[in-house]
C-alpha positions as CSV (number, residue, x, y, z in Angstrom):
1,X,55.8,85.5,121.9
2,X,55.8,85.6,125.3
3,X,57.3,88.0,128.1
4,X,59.9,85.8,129.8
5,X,60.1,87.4,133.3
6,X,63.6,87.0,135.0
7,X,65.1,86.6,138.7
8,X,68.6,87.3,139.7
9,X,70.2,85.3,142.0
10,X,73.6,87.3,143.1
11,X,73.2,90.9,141.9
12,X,76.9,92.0,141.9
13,X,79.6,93.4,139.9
14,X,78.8,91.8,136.9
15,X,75.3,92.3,136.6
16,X,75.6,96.4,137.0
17,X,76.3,96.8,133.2
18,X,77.4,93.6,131.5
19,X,73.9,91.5,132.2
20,X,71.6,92.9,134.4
21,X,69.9,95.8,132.2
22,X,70.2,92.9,129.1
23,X,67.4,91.5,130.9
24,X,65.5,94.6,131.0
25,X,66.4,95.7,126.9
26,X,66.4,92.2,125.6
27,X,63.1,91.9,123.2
28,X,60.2,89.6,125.4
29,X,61.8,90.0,128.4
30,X,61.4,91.6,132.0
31,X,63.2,91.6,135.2
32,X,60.8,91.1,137.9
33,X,62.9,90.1,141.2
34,X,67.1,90.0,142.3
35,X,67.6,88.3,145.3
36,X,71.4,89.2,147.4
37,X,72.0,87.3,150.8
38,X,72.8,91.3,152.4
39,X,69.0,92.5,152.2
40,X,70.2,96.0,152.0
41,X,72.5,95.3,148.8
42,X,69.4,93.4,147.4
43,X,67.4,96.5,148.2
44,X,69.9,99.2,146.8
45,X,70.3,97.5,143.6
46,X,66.3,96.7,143.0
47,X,65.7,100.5,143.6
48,X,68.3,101.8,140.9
49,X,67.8,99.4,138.5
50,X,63.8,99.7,138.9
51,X,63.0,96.4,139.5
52,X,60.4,95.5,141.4
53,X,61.0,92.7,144.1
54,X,64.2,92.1,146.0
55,X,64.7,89.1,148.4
56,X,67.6,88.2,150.7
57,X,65.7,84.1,150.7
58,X,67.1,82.0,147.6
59,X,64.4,80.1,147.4
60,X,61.9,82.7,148.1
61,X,63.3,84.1,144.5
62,X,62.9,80.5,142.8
63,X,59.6,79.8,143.8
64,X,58.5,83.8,143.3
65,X,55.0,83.0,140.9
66,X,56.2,85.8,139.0
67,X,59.6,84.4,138.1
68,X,59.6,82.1,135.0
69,X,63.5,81.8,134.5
70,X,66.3,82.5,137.0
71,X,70.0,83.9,136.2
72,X,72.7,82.7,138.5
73,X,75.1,85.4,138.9
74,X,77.4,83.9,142.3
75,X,80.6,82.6,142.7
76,X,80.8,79.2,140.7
77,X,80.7,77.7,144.5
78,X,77.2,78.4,144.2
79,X,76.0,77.3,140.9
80,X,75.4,73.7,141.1
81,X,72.9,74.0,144.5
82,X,71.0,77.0,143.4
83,X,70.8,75.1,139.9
84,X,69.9,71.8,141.4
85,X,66.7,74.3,143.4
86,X,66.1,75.9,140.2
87,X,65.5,72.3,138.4
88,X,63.6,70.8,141.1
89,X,61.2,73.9,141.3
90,X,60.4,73.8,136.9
91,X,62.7,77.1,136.4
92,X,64.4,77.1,133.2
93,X,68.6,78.3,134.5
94,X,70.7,80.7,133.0
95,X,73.8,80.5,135.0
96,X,77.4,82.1,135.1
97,X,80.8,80.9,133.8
98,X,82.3,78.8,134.6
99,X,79.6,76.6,134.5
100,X,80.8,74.9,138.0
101,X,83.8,74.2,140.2
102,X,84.4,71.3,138.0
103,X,83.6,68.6,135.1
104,X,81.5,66.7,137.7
105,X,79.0,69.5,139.3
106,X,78.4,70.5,135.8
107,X,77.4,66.7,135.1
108,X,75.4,66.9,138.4
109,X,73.6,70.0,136.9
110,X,72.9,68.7,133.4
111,X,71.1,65.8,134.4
112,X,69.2,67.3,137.3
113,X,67.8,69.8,134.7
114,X,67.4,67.2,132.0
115,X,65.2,65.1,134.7
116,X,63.1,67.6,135.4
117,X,62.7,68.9,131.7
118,X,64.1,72.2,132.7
119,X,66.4,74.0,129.9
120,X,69.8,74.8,131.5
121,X,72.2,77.8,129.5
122,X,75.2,79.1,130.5
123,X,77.2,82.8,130.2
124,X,79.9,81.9,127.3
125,X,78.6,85.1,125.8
126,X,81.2,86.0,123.3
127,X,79.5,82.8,121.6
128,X,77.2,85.6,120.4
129,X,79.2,88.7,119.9
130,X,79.5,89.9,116.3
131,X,83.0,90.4,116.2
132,X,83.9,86.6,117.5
133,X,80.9,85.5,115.4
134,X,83.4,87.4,112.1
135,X,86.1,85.1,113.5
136,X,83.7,81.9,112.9
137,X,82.5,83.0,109.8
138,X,86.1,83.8,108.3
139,X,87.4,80.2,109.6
140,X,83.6,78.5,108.0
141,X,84.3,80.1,104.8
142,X,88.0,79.0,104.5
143,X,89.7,82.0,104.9
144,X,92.8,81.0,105.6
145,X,91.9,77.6,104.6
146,X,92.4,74.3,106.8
147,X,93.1,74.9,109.8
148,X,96.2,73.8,111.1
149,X,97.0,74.9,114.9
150,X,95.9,77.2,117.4
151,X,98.6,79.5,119.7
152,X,96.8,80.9,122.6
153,X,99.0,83.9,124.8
154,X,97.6,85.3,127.7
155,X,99.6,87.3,130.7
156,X,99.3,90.0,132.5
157,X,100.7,91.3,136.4
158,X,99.2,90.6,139.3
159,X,96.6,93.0,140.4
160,X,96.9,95.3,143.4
161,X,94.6,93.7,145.9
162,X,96.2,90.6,145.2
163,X,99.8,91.7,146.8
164,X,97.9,91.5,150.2
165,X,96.5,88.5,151.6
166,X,93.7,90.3,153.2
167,X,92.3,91.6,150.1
168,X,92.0,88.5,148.0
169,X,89.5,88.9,145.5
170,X,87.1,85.6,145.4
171,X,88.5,84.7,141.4
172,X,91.9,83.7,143.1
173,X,90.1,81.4,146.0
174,X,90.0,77.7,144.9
175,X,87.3,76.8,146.9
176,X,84.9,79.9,145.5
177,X,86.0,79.8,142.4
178,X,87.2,76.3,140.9
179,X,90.7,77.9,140.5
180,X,92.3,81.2,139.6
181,X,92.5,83.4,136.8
182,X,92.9,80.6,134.1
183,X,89.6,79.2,134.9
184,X,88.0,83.0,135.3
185,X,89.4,84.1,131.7
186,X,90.8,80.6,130.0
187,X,87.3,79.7,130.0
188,X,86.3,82.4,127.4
189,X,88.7,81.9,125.4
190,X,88.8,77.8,124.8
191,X,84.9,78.0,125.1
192,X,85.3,80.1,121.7
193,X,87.3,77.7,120.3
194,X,84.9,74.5,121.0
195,X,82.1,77.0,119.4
196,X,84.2,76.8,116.4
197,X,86.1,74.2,115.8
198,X,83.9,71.5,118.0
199,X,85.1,69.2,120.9
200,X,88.8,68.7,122.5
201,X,89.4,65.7,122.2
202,X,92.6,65.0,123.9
203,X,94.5,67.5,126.9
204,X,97.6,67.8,128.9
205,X,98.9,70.6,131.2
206,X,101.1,71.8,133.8
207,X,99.5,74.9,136.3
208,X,101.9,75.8,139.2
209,X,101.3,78.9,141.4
210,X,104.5,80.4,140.8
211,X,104.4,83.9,143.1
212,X,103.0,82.9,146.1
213,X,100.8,85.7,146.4
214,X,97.4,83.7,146.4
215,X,96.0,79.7,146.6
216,X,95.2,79.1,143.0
217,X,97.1,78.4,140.1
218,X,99.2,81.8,138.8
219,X,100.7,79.9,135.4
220,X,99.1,77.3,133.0
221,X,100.5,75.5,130.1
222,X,98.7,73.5,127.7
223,X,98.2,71.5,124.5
224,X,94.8,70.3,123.3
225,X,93.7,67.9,120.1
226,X,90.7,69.0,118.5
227,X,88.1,65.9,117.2
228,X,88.9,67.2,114.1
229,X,92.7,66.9,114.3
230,X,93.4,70.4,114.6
231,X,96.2,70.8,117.3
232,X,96.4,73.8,119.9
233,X,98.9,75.2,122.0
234,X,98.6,77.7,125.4
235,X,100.1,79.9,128.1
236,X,98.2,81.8,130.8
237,X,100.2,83.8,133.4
238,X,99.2,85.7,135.6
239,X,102.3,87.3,137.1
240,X,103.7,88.7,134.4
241,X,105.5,92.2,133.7
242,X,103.5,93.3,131.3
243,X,100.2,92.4,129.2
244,X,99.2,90.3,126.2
245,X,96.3,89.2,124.8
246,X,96.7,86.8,121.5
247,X,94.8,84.0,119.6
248,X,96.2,83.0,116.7
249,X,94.4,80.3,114.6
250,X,96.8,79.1,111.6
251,X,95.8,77.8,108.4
252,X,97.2,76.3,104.9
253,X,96.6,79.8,103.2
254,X,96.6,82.1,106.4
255,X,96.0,83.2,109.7
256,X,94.0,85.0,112.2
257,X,94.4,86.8,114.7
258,X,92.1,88.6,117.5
259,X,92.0,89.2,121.3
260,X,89.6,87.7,123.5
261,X,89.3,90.9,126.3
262,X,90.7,93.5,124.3
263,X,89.4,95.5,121.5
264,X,91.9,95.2,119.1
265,X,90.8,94.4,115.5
266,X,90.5,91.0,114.2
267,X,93.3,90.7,111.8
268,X,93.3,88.7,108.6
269,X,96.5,87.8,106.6
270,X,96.9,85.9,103.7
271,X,99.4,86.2,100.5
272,X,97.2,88.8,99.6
273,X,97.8,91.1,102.3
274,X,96.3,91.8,105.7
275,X,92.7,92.8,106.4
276,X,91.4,94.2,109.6
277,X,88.0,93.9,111.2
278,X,86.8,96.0,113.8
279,X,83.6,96.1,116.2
280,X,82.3,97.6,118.8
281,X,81.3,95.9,121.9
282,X,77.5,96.3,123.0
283,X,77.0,98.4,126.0
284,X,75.5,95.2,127.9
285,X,77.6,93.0,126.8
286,X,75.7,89.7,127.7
287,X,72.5,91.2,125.9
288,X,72.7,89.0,122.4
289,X,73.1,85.6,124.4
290,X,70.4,86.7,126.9
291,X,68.6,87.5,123.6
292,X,69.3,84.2,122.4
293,X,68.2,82.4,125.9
294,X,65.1,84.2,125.2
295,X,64.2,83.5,122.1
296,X,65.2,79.8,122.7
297,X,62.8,79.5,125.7
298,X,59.9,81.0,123.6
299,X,60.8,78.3,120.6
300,X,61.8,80.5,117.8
301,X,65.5,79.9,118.1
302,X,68.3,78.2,119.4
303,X,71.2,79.2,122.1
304,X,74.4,78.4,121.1
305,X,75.9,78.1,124.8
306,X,74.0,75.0,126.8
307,X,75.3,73.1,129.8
308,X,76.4,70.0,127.5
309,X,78.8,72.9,125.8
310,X,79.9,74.3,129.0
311,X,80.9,71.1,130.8
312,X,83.2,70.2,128.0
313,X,85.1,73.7,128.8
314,X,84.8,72.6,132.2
315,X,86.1,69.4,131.4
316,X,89.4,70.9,129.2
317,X,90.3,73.0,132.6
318,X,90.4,70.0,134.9
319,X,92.8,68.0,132.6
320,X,95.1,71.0,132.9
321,X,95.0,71.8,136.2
322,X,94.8,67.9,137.8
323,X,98.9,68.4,137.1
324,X,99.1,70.8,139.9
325,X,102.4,71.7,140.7
């Protein structure tokens, strides 16, 4: 198999522990170059991680000889261009959720890629965790039989650098980030669901920005029609008093339950009783996907999270936040 060698675009936060050393474990796979606009942040993060090129020039990181596939770890602002540079130059894209802004950059970005024959994946990692891949295989084996309905709960308070306007972090800026919080962590969770239960077929929502502390949406509401006539319900708020973190998936003989972001065992309960299931994340958490991306690239496998997946999460969001209050 062959040694896929990898270029970051956007070395921040995220790629200190979740991705950025998946690259460097992952089997077949090196990172050669990261690339940050601040040359000295490009520089600082090359030297700890040990890798061995660092560029402050996009395009000087896309057309690198040494680079065969490049991960796009900005701001969703940014991922349609630099995936649009990465197509035109013959780089296979591994790029950051949300996929895009919105529904229509992501379309822009699966058929530049498809044009130039260029693979496009994107970061719905928990698409390859084990403990959301026990949740798939207890709703593929029935269970808790036919499913029914879905109940999705998420709140939690606003964070402390978002009570002042000067401190804004880029998830709550519209323009940066395609919307707020919802479209940050929402996106996990329905990108799960499609994973398992296939297409939404039909949305509605409301999303209002309730505090006034920041631009974007601070409360979405939701219900969603599966193609296979499973309903789904869902509240995200983000100005809460307290937190919660809840799926539950209802069938004709049980129900499930699990957090997304949390650790909190998977729960099982049926007439029989409840049974819990409990993993562990992995210490880079994007390392089975990146694994996956991998081995799909070097044909012995498939990925489970493309751009054609992604845009229809993408998709779901816009319905529910074109009601804008």
């Amino acid at each position: 198999m062959q040694t896929i060698h990898w270029g970051i675009i956007g070395c921040g936060d995220v790629t200190e522990v979740k991705s950025g050393p998946g690259f460097q474990k992952a089997n077949h796979s090196s990172l050669v170059a990261v690339m940050r606009r601040n040359s000295k942040l490009a520089k600082d993060y090359a030297l700890r991680h040990g890798v061995p090129k660092w560029y402050d020039d996009v395009e000087a990181l896309i057309h690198d000889p040494d680079v065969d596939a490049v991960y796009i770890a900005t701001p969703p602002a940014f991922h349609k261009a630099y995936t649009l540079l990465c197509a035109q130059a013959g780089k296979p894209v591994y790029v950051e959720k949300p996929m895009a802004l919105n529904y229509v950059e992501c379309q822009e970005m699966i058929q530049a890629c498809q044009n130039a024959i260029v693979p496009l994946f994107v970061a719905y990692y928990r698409r390859a965790l084990s403990r959301f891949l026990q949740v798939k295989h207890l709703i593929d084996t029935q269970a808790i039989g036919e499913v029914r309905f879905i109940n999705i709960t998420l709140f939690q308070p606003l964070a402390q650098q978002e009570l002042n306007s000067q401190t804004l972090p880029w998830r709550v800026i519209p323009e940066v980030a395609g919307g707020g919080h919802f479209v940050d962590l929402a996106s996990h969770m329905l990108d799960f669901l499609d994973y398992v239960f296939g297409p939404i077929r039909y949305v509605q929502g409301f999303a209002s920005n309730q505090a006034h502390k920041y631009p974007a949406e601070d409360i979405v509401t939701g219900t969603f029609l599966f193609d296979s006539g499973i309903h789904g319900v869902g509240t995200w708020c983000f100005t809460s008093f307290d937190k919660m973190d809840m799926t539950e998936i209802v069938g004709s003989e049980g129900k499930l339950t699990y957090s997304t972001f949390d650790n909190q065992p998977i729960v099982l309960t049926t007439s029989k009783g409840s049974t819990e299931f409990s993993y562990d994340y992995p210490p880079h958490i994007q390392q089975p996907l990146i694994q996956a991306v991998i081995d799909a690239l070097n044909g012995v496998g498939s990925c489970p999270s493309t751009g054609e997946s992604a845009a229809r999460t993408s998709w779901v969001m816009d319905q529910m936040l074109k009601n804008m209050d």
